[in-house]
C-alpha positions in Angstrom: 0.6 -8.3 -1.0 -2.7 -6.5 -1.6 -4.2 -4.0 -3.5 -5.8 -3.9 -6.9 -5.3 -7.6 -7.2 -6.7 -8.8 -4.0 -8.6 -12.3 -4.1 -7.1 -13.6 -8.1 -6.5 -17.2 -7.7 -2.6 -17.4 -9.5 -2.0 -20.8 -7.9 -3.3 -22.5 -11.0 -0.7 -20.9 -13.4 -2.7 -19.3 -16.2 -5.6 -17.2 -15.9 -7.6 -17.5 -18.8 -10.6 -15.8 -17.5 -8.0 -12.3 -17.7 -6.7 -13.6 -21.7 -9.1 -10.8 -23.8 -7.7 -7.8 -21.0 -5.6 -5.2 -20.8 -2.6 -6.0 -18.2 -1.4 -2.6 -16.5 1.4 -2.9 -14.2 2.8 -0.8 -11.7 6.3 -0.3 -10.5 8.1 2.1 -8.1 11.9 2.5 -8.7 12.9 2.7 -4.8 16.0 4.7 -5.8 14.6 7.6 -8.3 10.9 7.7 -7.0 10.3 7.2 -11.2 6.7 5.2 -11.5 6.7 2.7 -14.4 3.2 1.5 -15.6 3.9 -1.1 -18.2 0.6 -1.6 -20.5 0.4 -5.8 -21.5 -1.9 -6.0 -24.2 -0.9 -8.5 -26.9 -0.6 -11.9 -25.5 2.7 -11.4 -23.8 3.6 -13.6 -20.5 3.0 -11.5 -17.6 5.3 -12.2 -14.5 3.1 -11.7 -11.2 4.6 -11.1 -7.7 4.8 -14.3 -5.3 2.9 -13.9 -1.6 5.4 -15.3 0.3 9.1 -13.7 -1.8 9.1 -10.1 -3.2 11.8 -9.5 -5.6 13.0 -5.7 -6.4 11.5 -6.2 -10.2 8.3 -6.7 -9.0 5.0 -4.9 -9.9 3.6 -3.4 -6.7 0.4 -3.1 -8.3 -1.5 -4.4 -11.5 -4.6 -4.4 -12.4 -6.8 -6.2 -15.7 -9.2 -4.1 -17.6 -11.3 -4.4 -20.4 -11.6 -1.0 -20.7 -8.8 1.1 -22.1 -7.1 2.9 -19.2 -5.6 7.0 -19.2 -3.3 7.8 -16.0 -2.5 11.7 -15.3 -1.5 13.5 -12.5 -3.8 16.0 -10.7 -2.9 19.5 -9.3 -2.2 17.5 -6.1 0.4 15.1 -7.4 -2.4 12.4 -6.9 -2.4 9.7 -9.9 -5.6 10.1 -11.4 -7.3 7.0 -14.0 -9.7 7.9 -16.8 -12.0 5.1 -18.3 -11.9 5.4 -21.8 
């Protein structure tokens, strides 16, 4: 997979270099079309997709952000991200 995530080492298990960062998560339902972003910011585990076996429950994106994130839609339909 690539995207936002592109070039993070996950083969070592934890990431602690990511621990004091907001986790956003992106997923497309494939039936509905409804985007979920899921917002990680308190410690929780945070599941990431495998290389080499997709599963349906898996983000398509994510990204980790010190800075607090805003997501809107534009007169376009584009997704649009605010730094806060």
């Amino acid at each position: 997979m690539t995207g936002f995530y592109t070039g993070i080492d996950t083969s070592a298990g934890t990431i602690s270099s990511y621990a004091d960062k907001t986790f956003y998560g992106f997923f497309m339902d494939v039936n509905t079309g409804k985007l979920t972003i899921s917002v990680i910011n308190d410690n929780s585990e945070v599941s990431l997709p495998q290389d080499n076996m997709t599963r349906p429950t898996d983000y398509q994106q994510f990204i980790w952000s010190s800075d607090a994130l805003n997501f809107l839609w534009d007169s376009n339909g584009h997704l649009q991200v605010q730094f806060l």
